[in-house]
C-alpha positions in Angstrom: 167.1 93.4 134.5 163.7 95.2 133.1 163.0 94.7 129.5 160.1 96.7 126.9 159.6 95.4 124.2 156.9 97.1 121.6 155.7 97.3 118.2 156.2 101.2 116.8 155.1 102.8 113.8 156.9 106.2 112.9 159.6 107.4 111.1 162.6 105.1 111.6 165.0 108.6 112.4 162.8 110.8 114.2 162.1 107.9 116.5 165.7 107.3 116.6 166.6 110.9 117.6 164.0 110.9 120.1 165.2 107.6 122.3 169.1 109.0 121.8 168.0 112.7 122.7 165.6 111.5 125.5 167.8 109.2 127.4 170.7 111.7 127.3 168.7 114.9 127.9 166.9 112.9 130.6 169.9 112.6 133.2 172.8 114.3 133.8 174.9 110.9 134.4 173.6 109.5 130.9 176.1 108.8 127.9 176.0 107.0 124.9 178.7 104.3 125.4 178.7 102.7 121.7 176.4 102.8 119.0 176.0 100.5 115.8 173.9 100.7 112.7 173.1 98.6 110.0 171.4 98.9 106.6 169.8 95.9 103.9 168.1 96.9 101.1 164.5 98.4 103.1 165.8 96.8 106.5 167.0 99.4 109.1 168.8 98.3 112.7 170.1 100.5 115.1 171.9 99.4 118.3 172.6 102.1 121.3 174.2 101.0 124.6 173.7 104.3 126.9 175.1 104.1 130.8 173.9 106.4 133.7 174.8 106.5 137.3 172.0 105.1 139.8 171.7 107.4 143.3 169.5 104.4 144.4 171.6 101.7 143.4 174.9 103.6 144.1 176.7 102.0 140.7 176.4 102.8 137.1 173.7 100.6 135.2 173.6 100.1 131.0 170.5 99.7 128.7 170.9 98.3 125.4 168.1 99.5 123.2 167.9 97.6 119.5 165.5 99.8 116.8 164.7 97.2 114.0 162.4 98.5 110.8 161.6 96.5 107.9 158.7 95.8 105.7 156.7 94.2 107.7 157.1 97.0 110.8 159.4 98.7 112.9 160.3 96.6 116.8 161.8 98.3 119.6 163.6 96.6 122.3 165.1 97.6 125.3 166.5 96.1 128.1 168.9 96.9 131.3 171.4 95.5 132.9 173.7 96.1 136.4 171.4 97.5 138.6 172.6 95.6 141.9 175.8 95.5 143.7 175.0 91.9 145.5 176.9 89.1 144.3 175.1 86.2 144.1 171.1 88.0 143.2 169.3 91.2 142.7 168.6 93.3 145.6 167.5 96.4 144.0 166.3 96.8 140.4 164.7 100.1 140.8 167.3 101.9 139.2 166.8 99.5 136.0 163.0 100.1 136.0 163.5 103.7 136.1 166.1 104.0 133.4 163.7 101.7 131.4 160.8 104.0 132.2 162.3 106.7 130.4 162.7 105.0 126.8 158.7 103.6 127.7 158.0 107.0 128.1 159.7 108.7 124.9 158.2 106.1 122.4 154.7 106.0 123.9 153.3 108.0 121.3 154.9 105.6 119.0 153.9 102.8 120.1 151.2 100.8 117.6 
């Protein structure tokens, strides 16, 4: 598992469309498996799961990545999941860290 976790300051849809467009542009294995949003008077949350298909790893791995805006600031987080095919521990995360690498990348120039 590889997680980022970062304060951002933008607007809440561009920043949106950028992590969404990013990760699926980014590999031709990626897909948006489920998406949820929710709105609250000036609060904003937006919840993505995306998959793609690790050639390292040789299995699919997920990354979950949660935009929150409110008042007070806008929080990303982002964190992956399945990037081993041992059973009882990790063996190879790189495929995680690279996935993750690619939403660290996008919002970069977001980033507060």
């Amino acid at each position: 598992m590889a997680k980022l976790e970062c304060r951002l300051d933008g607007a809440f849809d561009v920043i949106l469309r950028e992590i969404e467009d990013g990760i699926l542009n980014g590999s031709a294995s990626a897909s948006l498996e489920d998406a949820s949003d929710f709105r609250s008077g000036a609060v904003r949350c937006a919840v993505r799961v995306f998959e793609r298909y690790s050639m390292l790893g040789g299995n699919r791995l997920s990354m979950t990545v949660t935009l929150f805006d409110s008042p007070e600031g806008m929080f990303l987080s982002a964190i992956t999941a399945g990037g081993s095919n041992a059973v009882f521990f990790k063996l190879n995360t790189f495929g995680e860290g690279s996935f993750l690498g690619c939403v660290e990348e996008i919002v970069e120039r977001f980033r507060v």
